[in-house]
Structure formats: structure tokens, C-alpha cells
N, C-alpha and C positions, 0 to 999 in steps of 0.2 A: 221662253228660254230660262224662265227662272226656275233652280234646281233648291232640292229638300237643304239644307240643314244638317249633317249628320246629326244621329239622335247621340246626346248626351245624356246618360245616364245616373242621375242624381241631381243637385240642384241647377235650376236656370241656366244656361249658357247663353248669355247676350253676347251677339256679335257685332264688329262696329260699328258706327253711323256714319251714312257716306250723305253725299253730296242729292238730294232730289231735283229729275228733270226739271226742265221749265216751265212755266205755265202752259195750261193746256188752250187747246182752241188756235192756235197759230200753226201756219206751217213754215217747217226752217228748211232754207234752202242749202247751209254748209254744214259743214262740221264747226262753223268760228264762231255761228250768234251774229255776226257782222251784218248781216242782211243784205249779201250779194243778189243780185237778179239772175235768173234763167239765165242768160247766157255765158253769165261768169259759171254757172253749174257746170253748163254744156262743152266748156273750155276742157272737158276730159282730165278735170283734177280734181275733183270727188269722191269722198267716199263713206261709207257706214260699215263698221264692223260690227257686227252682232254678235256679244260677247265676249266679258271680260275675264276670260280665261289665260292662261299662256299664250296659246292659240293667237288671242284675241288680241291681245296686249303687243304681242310680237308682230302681227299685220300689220297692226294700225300704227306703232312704232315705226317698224321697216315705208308706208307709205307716206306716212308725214316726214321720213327723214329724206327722200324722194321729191319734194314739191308738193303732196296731194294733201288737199285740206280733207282731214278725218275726222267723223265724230263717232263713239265708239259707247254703244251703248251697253249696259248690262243690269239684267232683271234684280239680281241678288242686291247685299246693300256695302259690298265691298267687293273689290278685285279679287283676282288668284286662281278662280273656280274652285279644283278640289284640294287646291293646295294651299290654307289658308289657318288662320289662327282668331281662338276665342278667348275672351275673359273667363275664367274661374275664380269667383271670388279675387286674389291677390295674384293667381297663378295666367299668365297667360301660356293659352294651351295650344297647340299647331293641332290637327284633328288627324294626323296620323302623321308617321314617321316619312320622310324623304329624304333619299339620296339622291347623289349621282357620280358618275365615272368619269375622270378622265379626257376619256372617250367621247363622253356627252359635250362637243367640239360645241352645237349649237347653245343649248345652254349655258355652257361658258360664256359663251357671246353674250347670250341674254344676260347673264349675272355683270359682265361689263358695262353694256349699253345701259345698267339704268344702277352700273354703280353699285355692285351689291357683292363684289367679287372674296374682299376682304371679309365680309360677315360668310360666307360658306364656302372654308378655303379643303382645299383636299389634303387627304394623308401625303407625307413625302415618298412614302412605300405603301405599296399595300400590305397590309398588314390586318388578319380578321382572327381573334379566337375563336375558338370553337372547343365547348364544356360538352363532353357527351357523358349523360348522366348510367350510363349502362355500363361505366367501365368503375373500379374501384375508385375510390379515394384516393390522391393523389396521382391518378394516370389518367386524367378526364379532361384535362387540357390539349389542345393538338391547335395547329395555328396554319394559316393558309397565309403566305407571303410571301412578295420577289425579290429576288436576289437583283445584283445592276450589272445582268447578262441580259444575251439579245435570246428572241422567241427562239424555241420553246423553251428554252434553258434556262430561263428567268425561273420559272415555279420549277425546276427539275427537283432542287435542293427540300424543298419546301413539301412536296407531292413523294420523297421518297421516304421523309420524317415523319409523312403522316399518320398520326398514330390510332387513326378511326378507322382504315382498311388493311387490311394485310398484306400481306410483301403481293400474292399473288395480284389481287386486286387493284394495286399500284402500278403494277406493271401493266394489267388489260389497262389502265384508263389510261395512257400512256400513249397506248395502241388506238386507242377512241378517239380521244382528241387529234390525231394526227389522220385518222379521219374523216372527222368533224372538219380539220383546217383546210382537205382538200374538196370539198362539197362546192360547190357553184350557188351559190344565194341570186344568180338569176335564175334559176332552174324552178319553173312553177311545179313541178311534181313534187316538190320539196313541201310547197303549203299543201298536200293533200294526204300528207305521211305525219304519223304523230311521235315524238318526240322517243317515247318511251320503246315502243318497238324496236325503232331505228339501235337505243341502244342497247338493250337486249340482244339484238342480233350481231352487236358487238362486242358480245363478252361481257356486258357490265352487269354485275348482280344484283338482286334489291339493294343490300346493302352499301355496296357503292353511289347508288340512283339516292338514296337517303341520305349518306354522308356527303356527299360530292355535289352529285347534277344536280340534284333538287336543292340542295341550300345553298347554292344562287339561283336554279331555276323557277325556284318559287317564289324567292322576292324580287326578281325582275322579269316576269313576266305574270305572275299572279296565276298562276297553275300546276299542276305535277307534273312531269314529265308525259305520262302518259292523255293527258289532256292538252298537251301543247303542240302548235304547229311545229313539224322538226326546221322548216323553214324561220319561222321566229325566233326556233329555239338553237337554231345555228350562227341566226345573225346575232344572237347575243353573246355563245362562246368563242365566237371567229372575232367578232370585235370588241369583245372584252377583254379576253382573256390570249388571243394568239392573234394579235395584230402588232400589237408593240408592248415592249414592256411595264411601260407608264398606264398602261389604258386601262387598266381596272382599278387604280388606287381611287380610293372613296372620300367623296368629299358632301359636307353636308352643313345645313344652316346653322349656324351659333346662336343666332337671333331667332325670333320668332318668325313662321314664313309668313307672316302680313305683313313682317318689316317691309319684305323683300316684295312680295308680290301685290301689297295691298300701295304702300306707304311710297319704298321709293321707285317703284310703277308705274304710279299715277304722278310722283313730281314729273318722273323721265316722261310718261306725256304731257302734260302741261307744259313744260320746256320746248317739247316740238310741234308744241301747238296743237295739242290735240282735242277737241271736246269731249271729255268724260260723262257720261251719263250714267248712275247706277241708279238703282230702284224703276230702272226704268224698262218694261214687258214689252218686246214686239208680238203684234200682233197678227201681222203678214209683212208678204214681200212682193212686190210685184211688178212690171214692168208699162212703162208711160209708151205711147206713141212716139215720143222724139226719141226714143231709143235709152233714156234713164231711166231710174227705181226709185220707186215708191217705198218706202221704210213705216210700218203703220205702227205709231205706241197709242196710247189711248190718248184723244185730243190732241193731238198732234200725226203730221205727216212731213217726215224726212226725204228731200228729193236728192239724188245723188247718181253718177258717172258709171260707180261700181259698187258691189257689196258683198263681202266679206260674211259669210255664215259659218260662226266659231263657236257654234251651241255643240252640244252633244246630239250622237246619232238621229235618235228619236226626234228632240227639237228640232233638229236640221229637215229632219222628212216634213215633220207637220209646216215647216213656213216653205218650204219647197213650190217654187210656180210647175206647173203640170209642163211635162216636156223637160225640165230641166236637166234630168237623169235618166238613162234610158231604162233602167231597172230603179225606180226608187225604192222598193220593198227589200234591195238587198240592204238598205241601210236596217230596215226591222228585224232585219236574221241577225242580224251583229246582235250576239248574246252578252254578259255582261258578268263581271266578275265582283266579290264582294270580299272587304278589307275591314278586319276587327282591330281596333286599336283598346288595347287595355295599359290604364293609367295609375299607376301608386305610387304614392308619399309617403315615405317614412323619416320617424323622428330622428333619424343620423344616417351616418357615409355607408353603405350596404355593399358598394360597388365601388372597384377604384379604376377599373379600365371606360373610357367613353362609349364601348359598346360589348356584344360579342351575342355570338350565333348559338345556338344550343342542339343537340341531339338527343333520345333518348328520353323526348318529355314533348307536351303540346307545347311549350314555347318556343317560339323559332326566331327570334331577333330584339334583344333588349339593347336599351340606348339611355343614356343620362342626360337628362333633360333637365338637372337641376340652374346651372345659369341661365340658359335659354329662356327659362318660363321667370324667372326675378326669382325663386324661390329664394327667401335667404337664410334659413334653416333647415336641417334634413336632407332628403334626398329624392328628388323625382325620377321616379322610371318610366320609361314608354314599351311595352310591349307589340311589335308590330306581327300583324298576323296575318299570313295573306293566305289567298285561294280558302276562305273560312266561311263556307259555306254552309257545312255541318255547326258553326257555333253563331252565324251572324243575328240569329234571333234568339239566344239563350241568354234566358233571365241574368241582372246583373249577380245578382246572391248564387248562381249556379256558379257565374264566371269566374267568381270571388272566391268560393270553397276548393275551385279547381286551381287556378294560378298560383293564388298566396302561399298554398305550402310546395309547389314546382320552384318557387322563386327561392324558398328556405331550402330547397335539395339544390338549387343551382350557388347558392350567393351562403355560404356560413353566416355572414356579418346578419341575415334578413330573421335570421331565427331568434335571436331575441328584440327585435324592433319592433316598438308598436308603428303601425298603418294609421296613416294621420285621414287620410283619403284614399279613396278607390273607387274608381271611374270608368267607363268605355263609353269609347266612340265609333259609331258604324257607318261604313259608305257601302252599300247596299248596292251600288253601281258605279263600284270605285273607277273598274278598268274597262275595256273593252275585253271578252275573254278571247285569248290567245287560240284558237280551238281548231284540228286540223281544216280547211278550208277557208277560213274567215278571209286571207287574202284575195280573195275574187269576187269578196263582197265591199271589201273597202275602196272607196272612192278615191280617184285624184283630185287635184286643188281645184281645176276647169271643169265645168259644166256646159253643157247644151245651149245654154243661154246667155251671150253673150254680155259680157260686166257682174254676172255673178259665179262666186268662186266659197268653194268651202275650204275649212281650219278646223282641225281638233287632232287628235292623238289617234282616233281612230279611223281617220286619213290615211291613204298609200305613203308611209312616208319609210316601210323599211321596219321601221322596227317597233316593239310591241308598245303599249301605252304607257309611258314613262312622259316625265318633262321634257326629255330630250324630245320626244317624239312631237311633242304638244307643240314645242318652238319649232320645229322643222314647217312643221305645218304651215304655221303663221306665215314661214317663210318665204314655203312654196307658194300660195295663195299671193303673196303680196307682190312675188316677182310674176306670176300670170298676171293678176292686175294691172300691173305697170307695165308688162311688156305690151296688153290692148290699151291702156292708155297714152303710150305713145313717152313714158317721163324713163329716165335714165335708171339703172340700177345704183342705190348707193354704196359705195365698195365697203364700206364699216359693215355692211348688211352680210358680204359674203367672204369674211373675213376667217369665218369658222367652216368652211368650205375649203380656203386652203389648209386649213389646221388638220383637218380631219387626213 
């Protein structure tokens, strides 16, 4: 279960120092260290969650807040999975940019439950620029934001000013979206139909698919339109964007996300008594005669009630007991999507808005990340790049010659700055790819096997691999668990359930 490192490009990237399992050669019977007997185990309130992802974090959260003694292992040497932060010299650095909406009801919850609400608060409005470098100087701003009207009328204002498509093309997408809002997201023909098509067939030009659909359909779901399930890629403009008016305003970390995911994480388990293990590799999973699991790290064997697998796809298959799933090879089809983050420092204020979208250029979402990371001189950018396929393995000095003067045609202030640093970070297997069918391959939280239950983003949870998605997961998972173990649901757990 232990995943790469994104590569960082230039010097060292040391990641924190976590907490090393126990000594080996014992077998632990809880998640407390207490040294209960077999049949305090067998009392049906046990558990191991396997991995310290969202996913992970949130199971084993939701079943210690439940009654259920959890211990909660994870191979890396810190929490978070892929959403997580390193040292740079002075600079700490998140390994790519994250959002979230509104909307994302579950992670809310999660940002609550461990206390982290105030460090990544949301816009009051939505509000996103957008620089299209194709139109003159001084007419290259156009700006996406709601009005405080009810759907669809919140963006009407906003979408008829828009000054990247033309009267005519304002009008089709008008006509799309109210399409779009009437589509059935239970309708499995939907995951079998790709995104691009669908709107094509609606009137909508490249150009609209470039200004519009794709710049949000490409950072929330990490694909182009025509690569995207229309199913995924419904459920993200039906509940983003035409659910309610609030539901798309952006909200995002101030701090670094190992504050959030690494730091106050792991207090909020500790607090609920949870056993933290990092650095620490399963190496199967399997099941005992009296009807509990076998958890295997090296020199060490974890016995427990239930178990929770919140690894990614791949991991999930290989600790998989045989019978658990009735297709487990649909977990190897789930293809995967890859996420470029490029990083520059410069010697002064280059940017004065906290973020904004671009057109017209290969950059597609810059963000200012200079408090965030301690800088306390200059200015840090984070370029987030998604569905970057075509760039995930180009040389840093290729990446460098192509961005830095994109960033001088986006930003006046960047053209006479000198670059203090310039960096990238790659997740090679950032997301799960969005890709028409993938729905019939992802799994729900219950398996075949009674007391084990999967978590991750790329879980049936609805919607594409986002955080939101990752905490859903945990969710589900944790409420199967407890439903076979017999312990009550905690209502703080399904609190973003009424929200939604």
C-alpha cells in the first residue's frame, strides 16, 4: 500500500517524519496497544483500516467516533495520500494544487470533524477570472460569477457578459445546461456516453468546450470533455453549478495541506482513540476461522472484526482474499489519470488576484501560494495542470522555456522578475480516469466477504476522484461496517448528508 513520492524536480524533497509501527515479532490484538484477549476482539468492535488517505482517515474516524477500537495503518511516512505537503528548503510545498466546492457537503464535514474549517474557508461568491491570451490587451479578462439569484439565474448575468464566447454561443450554452439539468444521473447509459459528443450534439462549438466545459471540466474531473464519462461529467455540472446557488463557490487550504491532512488528522485520531500507524506495509489480508482478519505487516499480525481497504485501485486488488469480488480484474481496468504541478518563485508581487484560469496558452489554473508555503519575500505560484499527459514526463528545462515566458504574456508584473526557483511535481496516477464506462467497474464499499469493506475516490461514490469523493467513501465503508457490527451510526458522521 505504499505509493511513489511525486517526483520533485530539483533539489531533495524530504517529506515528514511520522510515528514507526511497533516492534515487530508480536501479535496485536486491537487498534489501542492495551492487549485485550480474543474475545474482547470478537465483541464485534474491531477494526484496521488500511490506509492513510482521506478515505482512510475518514473510516477510521467515523468508526472510533461509533464505539469501534480502530487501528489505522499506513505504508507512506505521513497522512493525506495524494494530498499532502513537503519541505523545500524554507518553502513548504502542497504537491499540487486542491480545491473544493461548496457542494463538497462531505468534506466539509471532514474539514470540521478534525477542526481545519477555518484554515480552507470558501469564496463568499463565486467568483473565477479568466485571462484569455487570444484576445487583445486590455479585453482578455472575462470572469465566471453568481449573482444572489436562485438557479439558473444566479450565472445568467455572469454567462451573458461573458466575453470568451459570442452572443451566439451564450445563448447555445444556455440551451445545454438546461439540458444538462434535466438528464437522470441514475441513468447507467449516461456512463457509457462521453461527455464531448453529448455536447456537440448540443450545439456547443470547440470553442465554447474550451472556454466553458473544459475549464472546469478539466479540473474537476482530470479529462477533456471528450474523454469524460457524460455521466461524471453531469454529475459535476448538475451539482455544481445547477443545484443551488452557493454550490460552486471555491474554497481552498490557506495553510499547507499536511496542516490539514497530516497534522490536525492525526490529533483528531488520537483524540478518538485511534492507533496511528505509518511507515507501516500490509502485506495481506485474510480471514481466521472464528470469522475475523488477519491484517499481515512485517513481524507483526493485526487481528480484528473488520477491515477497511482505503489503498488505491491496484493495492486494493493485490491484498484482495480470492472470492471477495466477483470481478476483481475490473479494479485493473480503472485506468488512471496524471496531474503536472509546476512551481515558481519570484523576487516580487507578480499577481495580485489569489488565483485565476487562463485561455489561449498551456496554462490552465494559477494560484498564489505565497503565505501558504511561509514564503516571506517574493512571490510563489503554483501552476496546476490537469489531464497532462502529453507533458507528465517532459524534462524540467523543457517545462521551464515553455511556462516562464506563458506566465510573462499572462501576468505584465512576471516580465521583468527574476525566477528565484522553478520546480515540478508529478502524480503519474493522480486520479482515477474519468473515461466513458469506468462506472461499472468501480466497486461499492461491501464485498463478498463478510467484515471486509473498501474506501478510496475511486469507489461507487457518484462522483469523480476529488476529496469530496475520497471522504464519501470513508463514509460509506464505515457505515457498512457498523451496520454488520451491530454499533449505532454517529449522527456528527451523517451530518453532511443532510447538508447536501
Amino acid at each position: 500500500m505504499r505509493r511513489r513520492v511525486p517526483d520533485c524536480d530539483g533539489p531533495p524533497c524530504p517529506v515528514p517524519q511520522g510515528r514507526r509501527a511497533g516492534g515487530g515479532g508480536r501479535t496485536m490484538t486491537d487498534g489501542t496497544g492495551s492487549g485485550r484477549t480474543q474475545d474482547d476482539i470478537t465483541s464485534g468492535r474491531s477494526a484496521v483500516v488500511v490506509g492513510g488517505g482521506l478515505a482512510g482517515i475518514t473510516a477510521a474516524l467515523a468508526l472510533a467516533d461509533a464505539g469501534v477500537r480502530v487501528t489505522l495503518l499506513e505504508g507512506r511516512p505521513r497522512l493525506g495520500g495524494l494530498a499532502f505537503s513537503f519541505q523545500r528548503g524554507e518553502l513548504t510545498v502542497d504537491n499540487g494544487q486542491h480545491v473544493y466546492l461548496r457542494c463538497c457537503t462531505a468534506y466539509r464535514w471532514f474539514l470540521d470533524r478534525i477542526e481545519g474549517t477555518a484554515l480552507a474557508p470558501l469564496q463568499d461568491r463565486l467568483d473565477v477570472p479568466v485571462l484569455d491570451l487570444d484576445k487583445p490587451q486590455g479585453r482578455r479578462l472575462g470572469r465566471l460569477r453568481r449573482d444572489p439569484l436562485p438557479v439558473p439565474l444566479h450565472l445568467g448575468r455572469s454567462l451573458a457578459a461573458y466575453p470568451h464566447l459570442s452572443l451566439a454561443e451564450r445563448a447555445r450554452v444556455g440551451r445545454a445546461a438546461l439540458a444538462l439539468k434535466g438528464l437522470d444521473l441514475a441513468d447507467p447509459s449516461l456512463d457509457a456516453q462521453d461527455f464531448g459528443s453529448w455536447l456537440a450534439a448540443h450545439g456547443q462549438s470547440a470553442r465554447a468546450v474550451e472556454a466553458l466545459w473544459d475549464l472546469v471540466g478539466v479540473a474537476t474531473l482530470n479529462a477533456v470533455a471528450g474523454d469524460a464519462s457524460l455521466g461524471l461529467a453531469a454529475m459535476v455540472f448538475k451539482t455544481g453549478l445547477l443545484s443551488d446557488p452557493g454550490a460552486a463557490d471555491i474554497g481552498w487550504a490557506h495553510v499547507p495541506l499536511g496542516e490539514l491532512h497530516d497534522r490536525l488528522a492525526r490529533k483528531a485520531l488520537d483524540s478518538a482513540g485511534v492507533r496511528t500507524e505509518v511507515r507501516t506495509r500490509v502485506t495481506s489480508v485474510s480471514t481466521n476461522e472464528n470469522g475475523t482478519w488477519s491484517v499481515q505487516v512485517p513481524g507483526e499480525t493485526l487481528t480484528a472484526d473488520a477491515v477497511v481497504l482505503a489503498a488505491a485501485q491496484r493495492e486494493a486488488h493485490d491484498l484482495l482474499p480470492a472470492g471477495a469480488l466477483d470481478a476483481p480484474e475490473n479494479l485493473l481496468e480503472i485506468g488512471t489519470a496524471p496531474i503536472l504541478n509546476v512551481h515558481v518563485v519570484y523576487d516580487r508581487q507578480v499577481l495580485t488576484k489569489p488565483f485565476f484560469a487562463a485561455l489561449g496558452t498551456p496554462v490552465q489554473w494559477v494560484f498564489d501560494r505565497t503565505h501558504a508555503s511561509g514564503l516571506r519575500a517574493g512571490q510563489y505560484l503554483a501552476l496546476s495542470q490537469s489531464a497532462a499527459q502529453d507533458e507528465i514526463d517532459t524534462p524540467v528545462a523543457d517545462l521551464r522555456e515553455r511556462y516562464l515566458p506563458e506566465l510573462e504574456r499572462l501576468l505584465p508584473g512576471a516580465r521583468g522578475a527574476g525566477v528565484l526557483d522553478f520546480f515540478v511535481t508529478r502524480e503519474r496516477t493522480a486520479t482515477f480516469a474519468p473515461t466513458p464506462g469506468v462506472g461499472r467497474l468501480r466497486p461499492g464499499a461491501r464485498t463478498r466477504a463478510p467484515g471486509l469493506y473498501l474506501a478510496g475516490a475511486w469507489t461507487a461514490t457518484g462522483w469523480p476522484a476529488t476529496m469530496e469523493s475520497a471522504v464519501r467513501s470513508g463514509v460509506l465503508a464505515a457505515d457498512a461496517a457498523l451496520n454488520t457490527l451491530g454499533r449505532p451510526r454517529p449522527r456528527r458522521l451523517f451530518e453532511f448528508e443532510e447538508a447536501a
